[in-house]
N, C-alpha and C positions, 0 to 999 in steps of 0.2 A: 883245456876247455871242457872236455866230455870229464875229465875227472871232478870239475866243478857240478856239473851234472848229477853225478852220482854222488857226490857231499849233499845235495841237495834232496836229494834221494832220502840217504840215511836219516839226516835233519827231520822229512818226514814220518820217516817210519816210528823213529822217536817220540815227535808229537804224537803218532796216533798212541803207542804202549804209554805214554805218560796219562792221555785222555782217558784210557782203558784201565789202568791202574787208579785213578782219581774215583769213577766210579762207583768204588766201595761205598762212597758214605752215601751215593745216590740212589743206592737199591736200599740200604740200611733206610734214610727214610723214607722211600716207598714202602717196604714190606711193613714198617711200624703203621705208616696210613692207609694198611691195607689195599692200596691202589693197582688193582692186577693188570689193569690195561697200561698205565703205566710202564711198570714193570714189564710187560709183552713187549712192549715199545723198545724199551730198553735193550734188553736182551736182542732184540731182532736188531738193531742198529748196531751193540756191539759184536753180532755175530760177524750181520756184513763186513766190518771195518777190520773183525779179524780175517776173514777171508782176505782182503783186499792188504791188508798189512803183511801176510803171510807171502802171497800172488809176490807181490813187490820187492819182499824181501827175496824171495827166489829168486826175480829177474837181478837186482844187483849183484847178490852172491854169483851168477852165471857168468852175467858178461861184466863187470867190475873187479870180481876179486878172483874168478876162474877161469875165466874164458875172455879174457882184456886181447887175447892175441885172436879170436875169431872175429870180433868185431868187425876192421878192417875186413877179415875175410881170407887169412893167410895161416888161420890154424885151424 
């Protein structure tokens, strides 16, 4: 059950670096239509989400793939 949990986990993290990688062509034609607010937008939404993709990614790595035995509370 909790390993389903953190499959679901992953599955996200993945959306968000897919959405994050996709973005190229969306700053590409912002910067051509000059659109700076835009582009502020952008950048600031993908900063958060890397924050939060990062955040996330830690927590899995910890208790998923390093720390699976403190969970419970016996390591």
């Amino acid at each position: 059950m909790i390993e389903e949990r953190f499959a679901r986990l992953r599955a996200v993290i993945e959306a968000w670096e897919t959405w994050e990688a996709e973005r190229g062509k969306e700053f590409q034609d912002l910067f051509e239509r000059g659109d700076e607010s835009a582009i502020r937008r952008l950048m600031e939404e993908m900063q958060t989400l890397r924050r939060r993709r990062r955040a996330l990614e830690a927590f899995v790595q910890r208790w998923a793939e390093g720390g699976s035995r403190s969970v419970g509370g016996s390591g």
